[in-house]
C-alpha positions as CSV (number, residue, x, y, z in Angstrom):
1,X,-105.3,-76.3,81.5
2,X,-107.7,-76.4,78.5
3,X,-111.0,-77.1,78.7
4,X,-113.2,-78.5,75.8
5,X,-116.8,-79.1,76.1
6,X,-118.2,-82.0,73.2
7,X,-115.4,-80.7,70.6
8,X,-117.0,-83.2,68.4
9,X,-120.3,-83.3,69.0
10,X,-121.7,-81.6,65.2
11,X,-118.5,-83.2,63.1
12,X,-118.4,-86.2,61.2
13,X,-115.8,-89.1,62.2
14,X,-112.5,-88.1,59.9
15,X,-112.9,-84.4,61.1
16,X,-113.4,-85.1,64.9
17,X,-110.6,-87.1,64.8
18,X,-108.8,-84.7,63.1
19,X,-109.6,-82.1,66.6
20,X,-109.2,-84.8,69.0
21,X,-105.5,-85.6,66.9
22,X,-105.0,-81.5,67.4
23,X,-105.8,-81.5,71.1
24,X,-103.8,-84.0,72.4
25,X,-100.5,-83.0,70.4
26,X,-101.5,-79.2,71.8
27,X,-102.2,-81.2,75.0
28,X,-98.3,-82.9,75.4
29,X,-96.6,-80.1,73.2
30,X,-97.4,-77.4,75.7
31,X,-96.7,-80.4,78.3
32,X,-100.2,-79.4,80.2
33,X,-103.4,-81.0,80.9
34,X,-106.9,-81.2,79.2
35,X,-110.6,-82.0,80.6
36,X,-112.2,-83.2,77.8
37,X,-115.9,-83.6,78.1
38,X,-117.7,-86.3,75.6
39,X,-120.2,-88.5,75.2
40,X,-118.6,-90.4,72.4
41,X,-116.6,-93.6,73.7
42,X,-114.2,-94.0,70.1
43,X,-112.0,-90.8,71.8
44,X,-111.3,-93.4,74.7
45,X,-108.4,-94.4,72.9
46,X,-106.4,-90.8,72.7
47,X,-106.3,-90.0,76.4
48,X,-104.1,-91.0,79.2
49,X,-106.8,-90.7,81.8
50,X,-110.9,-91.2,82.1
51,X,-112.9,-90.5,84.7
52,X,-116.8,-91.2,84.4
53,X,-120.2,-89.2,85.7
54,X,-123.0,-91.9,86.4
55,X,-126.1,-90.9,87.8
56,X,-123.7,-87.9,89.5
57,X,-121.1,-90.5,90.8
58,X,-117.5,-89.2,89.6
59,X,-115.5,-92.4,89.5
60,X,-111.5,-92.5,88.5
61,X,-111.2,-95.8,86.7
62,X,-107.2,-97.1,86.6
63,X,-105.3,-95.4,83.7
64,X,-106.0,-96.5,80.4
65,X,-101.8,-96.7,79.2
Protein backbone atom coordinates (compact mmCIF):
# COMPACT_ATOMS: atom_id res chain seq x y z
CA UNK A 1 0.00 0.00 0.00
CA UNK A 2 1.44 3.49 -0.63
CA UNK A 3 0.57 6.27 1.21
CA UNK A 4 0.79 9.88 -0.17
CA UNK A 5 -0.07 12.85 1.90
CA UNK A 6 -1.00 16.34 -0.59
CA UNK A 7 1.70 15.01 -3.39
CA UNK A 8 0.65 18.16 -5.04
CA UNK A 9 0.08 20.60 -2.78
CA UNK A 10 3.49 23.14 -3.74
CA UNK A 11 3.46 22.08 -7.65
CA UNK A 12 1.94 23.90 -10.42
CA UNK A 13 -0.89 21.99 -12.59
CA UNK A 14 1.30 20.30 -15.56
CA UNK A 15 3.80 18.95 -12.88
CA UNK A 16 1.15 17.59 -10.40
CA UNK A 17 -0.40 15.93 -12.98
CA UNK A 18 2.68 14.59 -14.03
CA UNK A 19 2.90 12.76 -10.10
CA UNK A 20 -0.64 11.98 -9.90
CA UNK A 21 0.04 10.27 -13.85
CA UNK A 22 3.27 8.45 -11.99
CA UNK A 23 1.21 7.21 -8.96
CA UNK A 24 -1.49 5.62 -10.48
CA UNK A 25 0.54 3.69 -13.32
CA UNK A 26 2.97 2.70 -10.02
CA UNK A 27 -0.49 2.21 -8.43
CA UNK A 28 -1.94 -0.64 -11.21
CA UNK A 29 1.70 -1.73 -12.30
CA UNK A 30 2.53 -3.12 -8.96
CA UNK A 31 -1.26 -4.16 -9.00
CA UNK A 32 -1.62 -2.63 -5.23
CA UNK A 33 -3.51 0.08 -3.62
CA UNK A 34 -2.96 3.85 -2.85
CA UNK A 35 -4.56 6.33 -0.12
CA UNK A 36 -4.15 9.46 -1.58
CA UNK A 37 -4.90 12.36 0.60
CA UNK A 38 -5.85 15.90 -1.25
CA UNK A 39 -7.66 18.71 -1.09
CA UNK A 40 -7.69 19.44 -4.72
CA UNK A 41 -10.90 18.03 -6.53
CA UNK A 42 -9.22 18.01 -10.50
CA UNK A 43 -7.32 14.53 -9.24
CA UNK A 44 -11.04 13.14 -8.87
CA UNK A 45 -10.72 12.04 -12.26
CA UNK A 46 -7.53 9.53 -11.86
CA UNK A 47 -8.87 7.27 -9.13
CA UNK A 48 -11.02 4.34 -8.98
CA UNK A 49 -12.35 5.10 -5.57
CA UNK A 50 -13.12 8.44 -3.13
CA UNK A 51 -14.05 8.49 0.14
CA UNK A 52 -14.70 12.03 1.82
CA UNK A 53 -13.86 13.57 5.59
CA UNK A 54 -16.67 16.21 6.44
CA UNK A 55 -16.77 17.67 9.69
CA UNK A 56 -15.03 14.02 10.77
CA UNK A 57 -17.71 11.97 8.96
CA UNK A 58 -15.83 9.32 6.65
CA UNK A 59 -18.37 8.70 3.90
CA UNK A 60 -17.74 5.98 0.89
CA UNK A 61 -19.50 7.63 -2.04
CA UNK A 62 -20.30 4.74 -5.07
CA UNK A 63 -17.29 4.24 -7.28
CA UNK A 64 -16.43 6.77 -9.61
CA UNK A 65 -15.72 4.05 -12.96
Amino acid sequence: MLLVDEPTSALDHERGATIIDLITRLTHQQATATVLVTHDRTHLTAVDQIAEVHDGRLTLPALTQ
